[in-house]
C-alpha positions in Angstrom: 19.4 -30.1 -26.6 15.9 -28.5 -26.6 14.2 -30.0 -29.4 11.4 -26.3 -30.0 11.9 -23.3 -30.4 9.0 -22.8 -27.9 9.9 -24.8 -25.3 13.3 -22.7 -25.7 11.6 -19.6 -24.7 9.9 -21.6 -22.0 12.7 -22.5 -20.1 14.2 -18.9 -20.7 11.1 -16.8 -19.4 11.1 -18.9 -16.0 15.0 -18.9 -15.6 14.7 -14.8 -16.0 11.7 -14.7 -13.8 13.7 -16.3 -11.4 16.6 -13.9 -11.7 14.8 -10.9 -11.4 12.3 -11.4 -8.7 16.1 -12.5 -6.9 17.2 -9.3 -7.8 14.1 -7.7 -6.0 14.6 -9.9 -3.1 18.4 -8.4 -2.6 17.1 -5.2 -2.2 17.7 -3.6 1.6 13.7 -3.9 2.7 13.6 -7.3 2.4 16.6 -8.1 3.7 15.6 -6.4 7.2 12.2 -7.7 6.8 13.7 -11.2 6.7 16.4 -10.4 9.5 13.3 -9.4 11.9 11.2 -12.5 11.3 14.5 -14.8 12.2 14.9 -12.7 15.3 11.2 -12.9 16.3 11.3 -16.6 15.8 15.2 -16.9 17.3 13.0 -14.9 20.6 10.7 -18.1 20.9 12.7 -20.4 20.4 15.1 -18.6 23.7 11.9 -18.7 25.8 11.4 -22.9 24.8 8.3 -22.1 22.4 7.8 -23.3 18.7 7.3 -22.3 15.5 3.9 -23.0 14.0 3.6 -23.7 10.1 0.2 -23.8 8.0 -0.6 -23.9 4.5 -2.6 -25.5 1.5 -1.3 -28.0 -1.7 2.5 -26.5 -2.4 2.2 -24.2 0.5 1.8 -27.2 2.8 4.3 -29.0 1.5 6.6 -26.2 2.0 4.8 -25.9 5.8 6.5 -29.2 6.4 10.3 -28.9 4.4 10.6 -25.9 6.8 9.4 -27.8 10.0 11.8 -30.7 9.1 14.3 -28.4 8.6 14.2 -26.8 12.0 13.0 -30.3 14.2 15.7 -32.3 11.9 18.1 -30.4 10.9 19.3 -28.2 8.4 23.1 -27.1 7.5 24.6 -29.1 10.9 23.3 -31.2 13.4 22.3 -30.0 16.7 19.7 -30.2 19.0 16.2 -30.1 17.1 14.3 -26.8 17.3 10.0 -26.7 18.3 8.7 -26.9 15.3 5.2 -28.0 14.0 3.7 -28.3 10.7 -0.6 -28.4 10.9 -0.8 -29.7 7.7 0.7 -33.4 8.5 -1.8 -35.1 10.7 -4.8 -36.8 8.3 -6.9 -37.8 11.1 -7.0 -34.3 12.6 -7.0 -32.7 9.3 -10.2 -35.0 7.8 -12.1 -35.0 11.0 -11.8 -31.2 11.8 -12.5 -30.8 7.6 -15.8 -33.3 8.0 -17.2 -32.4 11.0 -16.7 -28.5 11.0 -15.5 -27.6 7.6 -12.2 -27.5 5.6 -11.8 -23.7 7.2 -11.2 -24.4 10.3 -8.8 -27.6 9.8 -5.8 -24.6 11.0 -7.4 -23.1 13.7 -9.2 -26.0 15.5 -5.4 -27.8 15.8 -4.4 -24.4 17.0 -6.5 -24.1 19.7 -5.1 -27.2 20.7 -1.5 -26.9 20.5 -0.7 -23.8 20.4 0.4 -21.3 23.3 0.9 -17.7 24.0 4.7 -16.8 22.6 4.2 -19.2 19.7 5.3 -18.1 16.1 2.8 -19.1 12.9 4.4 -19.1 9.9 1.4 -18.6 8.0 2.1 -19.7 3.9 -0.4 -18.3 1.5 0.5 -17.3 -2.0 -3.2 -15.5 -2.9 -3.3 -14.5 1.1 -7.0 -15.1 0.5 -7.5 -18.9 2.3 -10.4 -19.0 4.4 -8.3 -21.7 6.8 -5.5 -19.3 7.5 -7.2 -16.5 7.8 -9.3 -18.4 10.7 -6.1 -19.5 12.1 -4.5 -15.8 12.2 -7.9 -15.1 14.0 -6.9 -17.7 17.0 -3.5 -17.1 17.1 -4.1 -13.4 17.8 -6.7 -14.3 20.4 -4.0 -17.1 22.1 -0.9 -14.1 21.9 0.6 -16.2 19.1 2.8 -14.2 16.3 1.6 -14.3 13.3 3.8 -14.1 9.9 2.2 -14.5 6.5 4.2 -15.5 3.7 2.0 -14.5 0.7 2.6 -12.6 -2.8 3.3 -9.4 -3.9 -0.7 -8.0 -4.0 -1.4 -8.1 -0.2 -0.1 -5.8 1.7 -1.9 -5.8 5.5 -3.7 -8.5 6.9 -5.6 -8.6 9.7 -4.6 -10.3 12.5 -1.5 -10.7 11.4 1.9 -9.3 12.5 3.9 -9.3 10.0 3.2 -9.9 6.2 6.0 -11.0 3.8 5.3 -10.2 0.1 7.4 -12.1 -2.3 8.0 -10.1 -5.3 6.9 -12.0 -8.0 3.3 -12.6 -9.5 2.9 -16.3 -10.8 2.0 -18.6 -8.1 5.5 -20.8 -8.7 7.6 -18.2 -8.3 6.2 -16.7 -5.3 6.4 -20.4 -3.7 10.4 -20.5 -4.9 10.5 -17.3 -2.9 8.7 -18.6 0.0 10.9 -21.5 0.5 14.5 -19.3 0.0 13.5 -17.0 2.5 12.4 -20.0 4.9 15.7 -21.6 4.5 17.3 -18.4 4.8 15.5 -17.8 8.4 16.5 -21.8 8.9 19.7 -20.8 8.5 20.2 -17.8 10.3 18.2 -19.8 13.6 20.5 -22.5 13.3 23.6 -20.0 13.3 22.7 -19.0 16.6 21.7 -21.9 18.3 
């Protein structure tokens, strides 16, 4: 039993926060925005590339559920899907962040492992990171697609390909968005493989 009135109304205001910005998600725009970034990535994967995933504290951690989901598995097992998460090697991540700077700890790895026909799932909930936005620069220059997952506020990036707003404000519920729609394009990739 909740024990305050006021942790009451917490737990309802983030349960209906959730419902709605669902309700937002169901509507026919974002379901063919979603449908296209599976096919784009379902493309790659065809022509033997990977998927590229980036992002900072929760957005990194949801950078590498999705690449586990796809090199692992998700819903069955089957043969694992190129997938990559920059966000998981410390060494890389601490050298490139002391020696050149924490903005550039996406890109340098980029230039290194990444090839033309590449996807980068870009995750940024402000769409403002200095690290991704020098890793959208590379990509472009390397013919990688780019696909930002942000929030609702940004609308065009540059450098980017595709930008996926989640329809919610608050920085957690943009997140929960984030990693529906990832497992939803999991999903549908797996489907088809």
């Amino acid at each position: 039993m909740v024990k305050t009135s006021k942790n009451k109304e917490i737990i309802n205001t983030n349960l209906n926060q959730s419902i709605k910005n669902l309700k937002i998600l169901q509507e026919i725009k974002y379901q063919r925005l979603i449908y296209k970034i599976f096919e784009i990535c379902l493309k790659a994967i065809k022509k033997n590339k990977k998927i590229i995933f980036c992002g900072n504290g929760g957005s990194a951690a949801d950078s590498q559920h999705l690449t586990a989901e796809l090199v692992s598995k998700f819903l069955k097992v089957r043969k694992p899907i190129p997938a990559i998460s920059l966000t998981t090697n410390t060494s890389s991540l601490t050298s490139i962040g002391n020696d050149f700077g924490y903005d550039y700890i996406f890109s340098k790895q980029l230039i290194a492992l990444g090839s033309k026909g590449d996807v980068m799932i870009a995750i940024s909930t402000s769409g403002k990171s200095k690290n991704i936005i020098e890793a959208l620069k590379i990509a472009k220059k390397k013919g990688i697609f780019t696909i930002l997952f942000t929030g609702e506020k940004i609308n065009k990036m540059k450098n980017c390909n595709i930008v996926f707003n989640a329809p919610a404000k608050r920085v957690d519920r943009i997140q929960e968005l984030h990693i529906l729609v990832g497992h939803i394009i999991c999903e549908l990739i797996e489907n088809e493989i």
